[in-house]
C-alpha positions as CSV (number, residue, x, y, z in Angstrom):
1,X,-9.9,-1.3,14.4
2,X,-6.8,-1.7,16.5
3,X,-5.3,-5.5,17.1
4,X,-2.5,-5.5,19.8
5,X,-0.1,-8.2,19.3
6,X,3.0,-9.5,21.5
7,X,5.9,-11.8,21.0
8,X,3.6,-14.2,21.9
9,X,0.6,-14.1,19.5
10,X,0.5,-17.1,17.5
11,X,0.3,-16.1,13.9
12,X,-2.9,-18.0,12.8
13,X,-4.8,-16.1,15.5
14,X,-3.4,-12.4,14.0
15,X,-4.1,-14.4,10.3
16,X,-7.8,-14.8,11.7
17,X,-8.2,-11.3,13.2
18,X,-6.2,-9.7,9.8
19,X,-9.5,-11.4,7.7
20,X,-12.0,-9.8,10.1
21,X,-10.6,-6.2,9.9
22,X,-12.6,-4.5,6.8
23,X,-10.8,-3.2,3.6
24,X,-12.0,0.0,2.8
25,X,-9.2,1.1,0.5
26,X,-8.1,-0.9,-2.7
27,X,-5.6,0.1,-5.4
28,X,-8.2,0.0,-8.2
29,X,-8.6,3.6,-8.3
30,X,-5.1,4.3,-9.1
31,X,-5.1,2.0,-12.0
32,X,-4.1,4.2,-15.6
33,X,-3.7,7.5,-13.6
34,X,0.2,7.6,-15.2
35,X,0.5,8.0,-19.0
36,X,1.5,5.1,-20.8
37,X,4.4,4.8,-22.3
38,X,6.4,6.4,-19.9
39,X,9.4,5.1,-18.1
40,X,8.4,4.6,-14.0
41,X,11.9,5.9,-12.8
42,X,12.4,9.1,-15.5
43,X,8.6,10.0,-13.7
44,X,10.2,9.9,-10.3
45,X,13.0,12.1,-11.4
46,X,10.8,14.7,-13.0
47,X,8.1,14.8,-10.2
48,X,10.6,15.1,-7.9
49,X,13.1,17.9,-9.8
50,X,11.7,20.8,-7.2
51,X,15.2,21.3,-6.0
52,X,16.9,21.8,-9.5
């Protein structure tokens, strides 16, 4: 679904047409996919270390 907008739409009309458009993707099925325990930023640095 595409909703064009302008400097003019008045944001309880693009609130309205937001609620019609369907959700087909959630973050659920992302929840526990890290292990626990481990620090969010060290992750980053070690998923990301393909240039060292």
């Amino acid at each position: 679904m595409v909703i064009e907008i302008n400097k003019n739409t008045n944001p309880e009309v693009l609130r309205e047409l937001l609620k019609q458009t369907p959700r087909k993707n959630t973050l659920r099925k992302f929840v526990g996919k890290l292990k626990r325990g481990l620090d969010g930023l060290d992750y980053q640095k070690e998923a990301r270390n393909d240039w060292d």
